[in-house]
C-alpha positions in Angstrom: 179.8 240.0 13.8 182.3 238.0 16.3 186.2 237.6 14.9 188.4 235.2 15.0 188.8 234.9 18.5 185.0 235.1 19.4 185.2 238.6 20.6 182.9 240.9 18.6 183.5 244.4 17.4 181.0 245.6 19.9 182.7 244.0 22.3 185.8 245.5 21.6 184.0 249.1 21.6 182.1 248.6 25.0 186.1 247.1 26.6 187.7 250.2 25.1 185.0 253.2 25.8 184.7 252.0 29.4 188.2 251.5 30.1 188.5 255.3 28.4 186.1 256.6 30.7 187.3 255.1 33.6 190.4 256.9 32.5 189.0 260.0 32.5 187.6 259.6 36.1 189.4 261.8 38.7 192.3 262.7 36.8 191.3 266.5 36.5 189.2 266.0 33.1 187.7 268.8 32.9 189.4 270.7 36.2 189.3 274.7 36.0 192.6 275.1 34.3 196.1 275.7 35.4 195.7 277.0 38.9 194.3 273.5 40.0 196.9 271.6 37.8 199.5 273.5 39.7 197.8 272.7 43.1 197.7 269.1 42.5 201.6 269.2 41.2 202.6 271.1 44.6 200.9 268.8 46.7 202.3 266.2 45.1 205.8 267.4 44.6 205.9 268.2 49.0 204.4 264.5 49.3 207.3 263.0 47.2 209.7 264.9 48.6 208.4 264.2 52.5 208.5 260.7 51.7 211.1 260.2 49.5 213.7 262.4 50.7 216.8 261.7 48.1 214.3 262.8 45.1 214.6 266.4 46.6 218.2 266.1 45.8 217.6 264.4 42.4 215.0 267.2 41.5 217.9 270.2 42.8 220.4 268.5 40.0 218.4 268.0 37.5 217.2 270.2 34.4 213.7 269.7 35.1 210.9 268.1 37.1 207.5 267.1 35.2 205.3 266.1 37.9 202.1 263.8 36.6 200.1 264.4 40.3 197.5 261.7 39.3 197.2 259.0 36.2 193.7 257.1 36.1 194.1 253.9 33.5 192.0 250.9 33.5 191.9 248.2 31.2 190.3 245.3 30.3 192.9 243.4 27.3 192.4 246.9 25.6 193.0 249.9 27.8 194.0 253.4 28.3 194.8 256.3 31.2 195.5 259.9 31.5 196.5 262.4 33.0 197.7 266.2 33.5 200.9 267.8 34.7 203.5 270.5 34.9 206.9 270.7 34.2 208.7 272.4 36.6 212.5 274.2 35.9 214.2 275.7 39.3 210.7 275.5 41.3 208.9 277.3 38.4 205.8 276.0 35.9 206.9 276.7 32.4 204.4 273.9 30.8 201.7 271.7 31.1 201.5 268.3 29.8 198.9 265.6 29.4 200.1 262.0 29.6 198.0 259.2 27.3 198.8 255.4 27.7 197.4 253.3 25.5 197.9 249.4 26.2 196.7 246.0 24.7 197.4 242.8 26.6 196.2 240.1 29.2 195.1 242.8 31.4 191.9 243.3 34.0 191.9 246.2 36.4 192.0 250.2 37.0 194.8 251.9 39.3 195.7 255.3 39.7 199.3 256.6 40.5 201.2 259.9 40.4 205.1 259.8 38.5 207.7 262.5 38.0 210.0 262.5 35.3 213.4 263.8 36.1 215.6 265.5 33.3 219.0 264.9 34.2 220.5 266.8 31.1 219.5 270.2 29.8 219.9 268.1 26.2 217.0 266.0 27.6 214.8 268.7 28.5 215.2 270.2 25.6 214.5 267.6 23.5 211.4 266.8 25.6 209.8 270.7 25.2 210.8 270.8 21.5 209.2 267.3 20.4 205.1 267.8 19.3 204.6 264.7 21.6 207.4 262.9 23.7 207.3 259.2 24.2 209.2 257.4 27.0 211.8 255.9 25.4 215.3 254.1 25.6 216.7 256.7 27.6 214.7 256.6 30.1 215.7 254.7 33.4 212.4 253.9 35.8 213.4 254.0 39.8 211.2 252.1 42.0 209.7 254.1 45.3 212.0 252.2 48.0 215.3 253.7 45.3 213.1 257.0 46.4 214.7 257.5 49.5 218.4 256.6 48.5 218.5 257.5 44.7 222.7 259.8 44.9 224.7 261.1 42.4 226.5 257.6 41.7 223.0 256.3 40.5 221.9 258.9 38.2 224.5 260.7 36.9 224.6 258.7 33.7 221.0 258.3 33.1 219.6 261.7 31.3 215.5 260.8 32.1 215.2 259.4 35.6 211.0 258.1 35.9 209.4 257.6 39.3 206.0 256.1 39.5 204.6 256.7 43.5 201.5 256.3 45.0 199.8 253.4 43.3 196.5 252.5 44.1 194.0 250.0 42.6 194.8 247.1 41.3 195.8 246.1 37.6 196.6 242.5 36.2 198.3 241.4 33.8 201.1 241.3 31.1 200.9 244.1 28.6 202.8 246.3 25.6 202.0 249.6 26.7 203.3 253.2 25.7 202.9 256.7 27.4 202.8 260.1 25.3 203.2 263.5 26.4 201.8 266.6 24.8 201.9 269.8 26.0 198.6 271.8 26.8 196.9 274.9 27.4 194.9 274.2 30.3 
């Protein structure tokens, strides 16, 4: 039976189970467990710091470091992504977390991207490992990939979450209301 709009509820369940399982693709679904969760977040931690040199100064001031090494979302008006992570304090994994976006909008497309999340405040981390499921909120300050390389004390001394998103690839379009949750996991 088609809604208002014309778009039926089969529709709607076909949009949002593919754009699930693109999600799941290649995002370590399924991977062996925390040794390859921990592989993925080194390799991508000495990438970011390679190529953005002033994040290995933001990571040495701050609390913690959750490092998301790979985020598959696709989404076609309805759509979703995921990923797996670890949160790193002084060079050390003391959890992992899974990220879930969920988003509805003018939106066509899949991408896949790696972010690191940058507690600035050992109130912030600890608010983040207490909560049952942390979403990005108003404190929270996003950095683009060029700030990557310059990002000093002057910039980020005020902010207690510091987000950088790195390594896009794919393409999505579109304007959309999106949210991202993190939960910790026993992988």
């Amino acid at each position: 039976m088609s809604g208002t709009l014309g778009f039926s509820r089969r529709a709607f369940l076909g949009a949002t189970g593919a754009s699930g399982l693109l999600a799941a693709c290649g995002n370590g679904v399924g991977s062996t467990g925390a040794a390859q969760i921990d592989a993925r977040v080194t390799s991508t931690e000495d990438y970011l710091y390679s190529t953005f040199p002033g994040t290995r100064d933001l990571a040495s001031r701050a609390s913690g470091v959750l490092i998301m090494p790979l985020i598959t979302e696709a989404g076609l008006i309805y759509g979703g992504g995921y990923g797996r992570g670890a949160l790193r304090v002084n060079g050390v994994t003391v959890d992992y977390y899974s990220a879930t976006r969920a988003t509805f909008g003018l939106q066509i497309g899949a991408q896949q991207y790696a972010h690191a999340l940058f507690f600035m405040t050992e109130a912030a981390l600890g608010q983040f490992r207490r909560s049952p499921g942390w979403a990005a909120g108003a404190d929270l300050r996003y950095a683009t990939p060029a700030q990557g390389a310059s990002l000093g004390k002057e910039t980020t001394e005020m902010d207690p979450v510091i987000a950088l998103v790195f390594g896009q690839q794919g393409f999505i379009a579109g304007a959309t209301l999106a949210g991202v949750k993190y939960n910790r996991i026993i992988p």
